[in-house]
N, C-alpha and C positions, 0 to 999 in steps of 0.2 A: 411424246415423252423423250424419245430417241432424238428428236432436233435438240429441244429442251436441254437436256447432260451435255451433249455434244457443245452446243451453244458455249454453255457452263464451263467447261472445261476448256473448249476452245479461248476464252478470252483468260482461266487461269493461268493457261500456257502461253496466250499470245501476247498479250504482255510482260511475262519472262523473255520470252521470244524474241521481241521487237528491241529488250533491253540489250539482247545477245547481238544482234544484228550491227547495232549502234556501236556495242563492243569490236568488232569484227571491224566496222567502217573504220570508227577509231584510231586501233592500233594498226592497222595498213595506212595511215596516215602519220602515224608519230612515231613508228620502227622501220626500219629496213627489210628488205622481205629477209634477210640471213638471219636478222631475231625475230621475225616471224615464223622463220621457218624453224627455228630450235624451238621456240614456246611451243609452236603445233607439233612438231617429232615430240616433245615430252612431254603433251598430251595424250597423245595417241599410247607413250610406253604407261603414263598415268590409267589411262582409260583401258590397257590390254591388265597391269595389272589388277585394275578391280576388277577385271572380269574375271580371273583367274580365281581369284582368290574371296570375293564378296557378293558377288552379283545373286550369284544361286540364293541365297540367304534373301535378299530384293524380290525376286520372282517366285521364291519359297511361301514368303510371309504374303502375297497377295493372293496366293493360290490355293492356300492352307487356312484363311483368316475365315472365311465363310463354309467351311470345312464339317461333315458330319462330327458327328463327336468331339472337337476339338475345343479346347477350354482356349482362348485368346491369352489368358493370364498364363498360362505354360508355354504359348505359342512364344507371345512377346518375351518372356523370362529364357526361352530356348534359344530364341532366335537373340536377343542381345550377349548371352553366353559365350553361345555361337563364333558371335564378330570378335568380343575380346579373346578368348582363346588362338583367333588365327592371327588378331593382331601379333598379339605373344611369339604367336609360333615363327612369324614371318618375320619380325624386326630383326635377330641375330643372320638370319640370311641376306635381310639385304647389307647389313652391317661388312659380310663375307664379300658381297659381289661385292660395292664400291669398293675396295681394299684390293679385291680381283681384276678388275678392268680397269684399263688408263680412257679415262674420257677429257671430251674441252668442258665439261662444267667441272664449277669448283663442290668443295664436300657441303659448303650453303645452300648453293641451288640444288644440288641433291638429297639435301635433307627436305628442304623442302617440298620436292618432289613424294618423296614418302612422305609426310606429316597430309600434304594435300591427301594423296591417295585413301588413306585411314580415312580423314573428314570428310573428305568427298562420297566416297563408300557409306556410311553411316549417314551421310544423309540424304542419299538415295534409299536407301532402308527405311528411314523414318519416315519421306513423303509415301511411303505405298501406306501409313494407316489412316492417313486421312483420304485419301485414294478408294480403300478397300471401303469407307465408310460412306463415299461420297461427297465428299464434304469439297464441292472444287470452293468455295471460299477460301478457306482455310490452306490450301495447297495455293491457292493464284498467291495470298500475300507471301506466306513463305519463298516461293521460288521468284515472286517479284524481286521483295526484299533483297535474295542474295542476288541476282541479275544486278539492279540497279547499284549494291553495295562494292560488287566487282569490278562493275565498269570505272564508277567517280575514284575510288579507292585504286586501283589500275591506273588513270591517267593521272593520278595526284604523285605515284610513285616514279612513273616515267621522269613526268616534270624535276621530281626531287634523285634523278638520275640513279636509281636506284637497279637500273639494268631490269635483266631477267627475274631476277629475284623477285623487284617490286611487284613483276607481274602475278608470282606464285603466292606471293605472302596475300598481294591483294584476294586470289580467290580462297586461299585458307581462312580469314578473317570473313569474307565475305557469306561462306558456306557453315561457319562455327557458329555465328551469334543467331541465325533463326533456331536451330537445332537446341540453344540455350535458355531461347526462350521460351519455347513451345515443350521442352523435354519431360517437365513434371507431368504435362497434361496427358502425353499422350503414354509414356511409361511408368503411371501411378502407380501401376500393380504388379508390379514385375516384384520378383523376388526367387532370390535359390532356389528357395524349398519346393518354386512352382518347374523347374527345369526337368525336362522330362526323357530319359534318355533314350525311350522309343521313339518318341515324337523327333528327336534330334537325327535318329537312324533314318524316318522317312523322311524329313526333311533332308536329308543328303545324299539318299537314293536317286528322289524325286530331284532335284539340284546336283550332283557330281556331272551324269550328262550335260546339263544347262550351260555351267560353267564351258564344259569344253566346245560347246555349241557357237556361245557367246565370244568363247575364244575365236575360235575358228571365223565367224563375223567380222571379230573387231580386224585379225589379220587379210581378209576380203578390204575391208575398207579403209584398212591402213599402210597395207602394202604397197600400193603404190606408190604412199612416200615415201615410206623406208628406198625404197627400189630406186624411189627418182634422186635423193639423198645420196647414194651411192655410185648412181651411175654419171648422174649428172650436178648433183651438188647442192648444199644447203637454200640456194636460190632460187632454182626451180622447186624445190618445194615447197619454198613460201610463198609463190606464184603461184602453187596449182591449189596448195592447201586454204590461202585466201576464199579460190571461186568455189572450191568442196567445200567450206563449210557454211560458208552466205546459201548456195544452194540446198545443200543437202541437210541441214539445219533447219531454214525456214522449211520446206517440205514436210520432213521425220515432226516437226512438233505439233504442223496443225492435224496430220495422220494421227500422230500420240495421241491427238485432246479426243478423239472418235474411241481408241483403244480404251482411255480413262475411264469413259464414260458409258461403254459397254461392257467392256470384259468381266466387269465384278459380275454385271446382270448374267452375263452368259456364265460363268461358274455358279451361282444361284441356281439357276431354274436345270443347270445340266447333274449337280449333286442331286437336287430335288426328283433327277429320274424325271423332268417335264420337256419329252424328247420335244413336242409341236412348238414349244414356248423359245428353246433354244436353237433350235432349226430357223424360228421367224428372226431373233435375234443376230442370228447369223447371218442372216441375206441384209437385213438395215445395217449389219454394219460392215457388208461389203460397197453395199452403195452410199452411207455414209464416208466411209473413206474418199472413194471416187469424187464425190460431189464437192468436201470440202478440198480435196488436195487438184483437184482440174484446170481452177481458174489461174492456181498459182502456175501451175506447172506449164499452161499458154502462154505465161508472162516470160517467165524464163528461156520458151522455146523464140517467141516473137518479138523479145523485147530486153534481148539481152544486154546490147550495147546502152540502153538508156538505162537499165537499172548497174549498170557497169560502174557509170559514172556518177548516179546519184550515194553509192554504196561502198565502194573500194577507191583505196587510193590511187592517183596515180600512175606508180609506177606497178601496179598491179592489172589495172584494165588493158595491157595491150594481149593476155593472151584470153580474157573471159568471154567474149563474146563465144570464140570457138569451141569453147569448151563446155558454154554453162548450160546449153541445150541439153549436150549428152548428157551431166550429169546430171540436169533433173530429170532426162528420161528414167535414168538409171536409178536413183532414188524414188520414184515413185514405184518401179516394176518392185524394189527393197520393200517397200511401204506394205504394199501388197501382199506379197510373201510374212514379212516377219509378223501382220496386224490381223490376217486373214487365212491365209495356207496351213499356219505354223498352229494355228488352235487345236486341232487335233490332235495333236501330238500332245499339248501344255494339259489339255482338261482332260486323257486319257491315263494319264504320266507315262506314255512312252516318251520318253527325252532324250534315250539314246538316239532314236533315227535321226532329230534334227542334228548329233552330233555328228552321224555317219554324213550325212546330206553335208554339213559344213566342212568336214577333210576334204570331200571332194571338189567344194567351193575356193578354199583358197587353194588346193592344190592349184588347180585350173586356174586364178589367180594371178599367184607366181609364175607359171609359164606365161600366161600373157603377157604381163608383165613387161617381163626379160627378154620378150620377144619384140612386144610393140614400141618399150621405151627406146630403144637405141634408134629406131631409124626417126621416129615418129613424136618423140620426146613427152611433151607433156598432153598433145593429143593421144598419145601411146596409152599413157595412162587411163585417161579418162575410157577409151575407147574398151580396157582391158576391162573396166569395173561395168559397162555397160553387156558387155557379152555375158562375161560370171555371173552378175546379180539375172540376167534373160536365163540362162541355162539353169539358174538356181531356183529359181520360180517354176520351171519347167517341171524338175525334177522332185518338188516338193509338192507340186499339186499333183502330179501321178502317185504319188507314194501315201499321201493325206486320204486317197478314196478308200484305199486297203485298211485306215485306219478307223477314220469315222466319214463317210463320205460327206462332206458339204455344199448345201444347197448352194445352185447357181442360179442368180435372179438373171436369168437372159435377157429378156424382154426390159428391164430396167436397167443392163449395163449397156445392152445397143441403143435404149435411148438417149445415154450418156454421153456415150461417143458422137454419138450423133449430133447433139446438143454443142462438144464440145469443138466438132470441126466447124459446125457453122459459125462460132463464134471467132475460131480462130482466124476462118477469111475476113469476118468483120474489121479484128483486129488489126490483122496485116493489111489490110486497104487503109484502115483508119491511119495506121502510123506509117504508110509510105503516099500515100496520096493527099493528106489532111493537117494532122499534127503527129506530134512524134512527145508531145508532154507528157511523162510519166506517170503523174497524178490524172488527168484526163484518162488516159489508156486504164490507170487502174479502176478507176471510179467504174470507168463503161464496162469492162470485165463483170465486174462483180456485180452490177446493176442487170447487165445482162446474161447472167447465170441467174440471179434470182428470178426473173421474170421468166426464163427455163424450165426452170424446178415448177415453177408457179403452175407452169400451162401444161404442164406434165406429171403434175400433182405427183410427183417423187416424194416417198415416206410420208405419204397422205400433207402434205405440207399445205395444199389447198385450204383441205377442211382447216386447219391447226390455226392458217392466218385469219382464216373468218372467224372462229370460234373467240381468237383475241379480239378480235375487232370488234362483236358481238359481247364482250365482256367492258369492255372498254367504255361504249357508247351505255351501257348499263349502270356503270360506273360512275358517269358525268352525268347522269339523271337521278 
């Protein structure tokens, strides 16, 4: 069943995913990395502020939806409340700061920057209920939808010279019309009367740490550009920000589609008090993660340079090879922590430690940072976000035993590993003595991981493909 969701959820995601990617190619081919490198710096201030300000309310409503006592029709009617109230409250502030700071965007692209932030927020809200329901159909079209509506709508505004701009209007537009479409369905029952001002209270208990948690993350993974922005200039950050997010992107989504497609099960059976159900659920989905994020993350270690050039433009491939190892090291050690370490805290609701845990993360950080970028540049960086995200992991899995302790499937993470170095000699023979085609190399990857898992019957996977197969030939008889 655990391949099964995973599966599910993996192609709802890998298909937004794949669209994202192509976006990412794209625009490093038709910008310069200096608006490359603004679009990503006002992502990153886009994405610190919904954390700041909306996120909790996201991981609120997942966490709370399968919840003892809780009416969904208060839940949804609180939690939409909720958003518009902070909308409210935040628009005359940002109003203040633009008016307060002199920046090089004009008052357009900064409005737009808020308008995105609001729709962007809301509809990362609305994908957790189909999420919390299961429903990865339902979630693959929507996030397809905006994925593919970004990218065509993105390069049509380029074309029509529409600058920066065209890029932010394209993901507003992009992220508005599923949300429009799908809205009656899934907020039919919402209404005042059902808004609950208790429920608002835990809800913001349970989320006020989050937020700052989340904050504290997004400045771990964004500080490096701000840092390299500063020290060294809008260029190198659309240089380093290119291979951060090809990498750390394709990683974080196929890890997501593992989180999707367990975590509601694991809040299920952990409310329900079925400590044996949520203990088993926990160990598949440390080894699901592993499993599906391994073969990626071989590629990026051994095969950097050819996915370099199939993926990034030009004038961006001369620094990724050096760099896109570490940062998929880096990202997957994140994967781990944020997918796996951090449940204990989430279905406990102690949320402050994962906030304490995060101060100390981007503290640690910013020193790096500022230490490594000057001599080291944009290796600096990377190298800085590889030590923090190691010592954060570190630090959260000793502090998660005190909390709820979690099973560690040993004996299936060292077959893992195991699995995953032999393949990766395969790999590195293949592409320095053989071929070096990128589609070959992927193909044998992943053909040989399956037949891995197969002979090492990981998450019973054995029995699961016989049992098809046996249904199959049933089938055609």
């Amino acid at each position: 069943m655990i391949i099964k969701k995973s599966l599910a959820f993996l192609l709802a995601r890998g298909v937004p995913g794949l669209i994202n990617l192509l976006t990412i190619s794209a625009y490093t081919r038709l910008v310069s990395p200096e608006i490359y490198g603004q679009y990503s710096f006002s992502l990153a201030f886009i994405t610190l502020a919904m954390t700041i300000c909306f996120q909790w309310l996201q991981f609120s409503l997942l966490r709370f939806y399968h919840g003892k006592d809780i009416d969904q029709r208060s839940l949804l009617s609180t939690i939409l409340f909720a958003f518009v109230l902070l909308s409210c409250t935040i628009l005359p502030i940002f109003i203040y700061i633009i008016q307060l700071i002199q920046t090089d965007f004009t008052n357009t692209v900064l409005s737009y920057v808020f308008l995105l932030s609001l729709i962007l927020s809301f509809f990362n809200i609305h994908l957790q209920i189909p999420v919390a329901n299961g429903w990865s159909i339902a979630y693959g079209i929507q996030s397809s939808v905006k994925s593919a509506l970004g990218l065509l709508l993105g390069i049509l505004f380029i074309y029509l010279d529409y600058g920066l701009s065209g890029l932010f209007l394209a993901l507003i537009i992009a992220h508005l019309l599923p949300v429009v479409w799908s809205f009656s369905k899934y907020w039919q029952q919402i209404s005042w009367r059902f808004i609950d001002k208790n429920l608002l209270k835990s809800l913001f208990i349970y989320g006020l740490p989050l937020s700052g948690t989340l904050m504290m993350n997004m400045m771990i993974n964004n500080s490096d550009r701000i840092m390299l922005s500063w020290l060294k200039g809008n260029e190198y950050t659309g240089w380093y920000s290119a291979v951060y997010d090809l990498t750390n992107f394709s990683l974080i989504t196929i890890m997501m589609a593992v989180n999707l497609a367990i975590y509601p099960l694991i809040i299920k059976t952990y409310e329900n008090n079925d400590n044996d159900s949520t203990r088993l659920l926990l160990k598949q989905n440390l080894v699901a993660l592993m499993l599906i994020s391994l073969p990626l993350l071989l590629m990026f270690l051994i095969l950097p340079h050819q996915l370099s050039e199939l993926l990034l433009g030009q004038q961006f491939r001369e620094v990724s090879s050096d760099i896109m190892p570490i940062i998929g090291i880096a990202t997957f050690i994140w994967g781990i922590k944020a997918f796996y370490f951090d449940l204990p805290f989430l279905l406990s609701h102690k949320t402050l430690s994962l906030l304490i845990i995060g101060v100390l993360g981007m503290v640690l950080n910013i020193i790096l940072n500022y230490v490594l970028i000057p001599p080291y540049r944009i290796a600096g960086a990377a190298y800085a976000t590889l030590i923090t995200t190691s010592m954060v992991l570190l630090i959260t899995s000793i502090w998660s035993r005190i909390v709820f302790p979690l099973p560690l499937p040993l004996r299936e993470v060292l077959k893992i590993f195991a699995m995953g170095f032999i393949i990766a000699l395969l790999l590195w023979a293949g592409n320095r003595l053989y071929f070096s085609n990128i589609l070959i190399n992927s193909i044998a990857t992943i053909a040989l991981f399956t037949l891995g898992v197969y002979i090492l019957n990981l998450l019973n996977f054995r029995q699961q493909i016989c049992e098809h197969i046996a249904l199959f030939l049933k089938l055609k008889k």
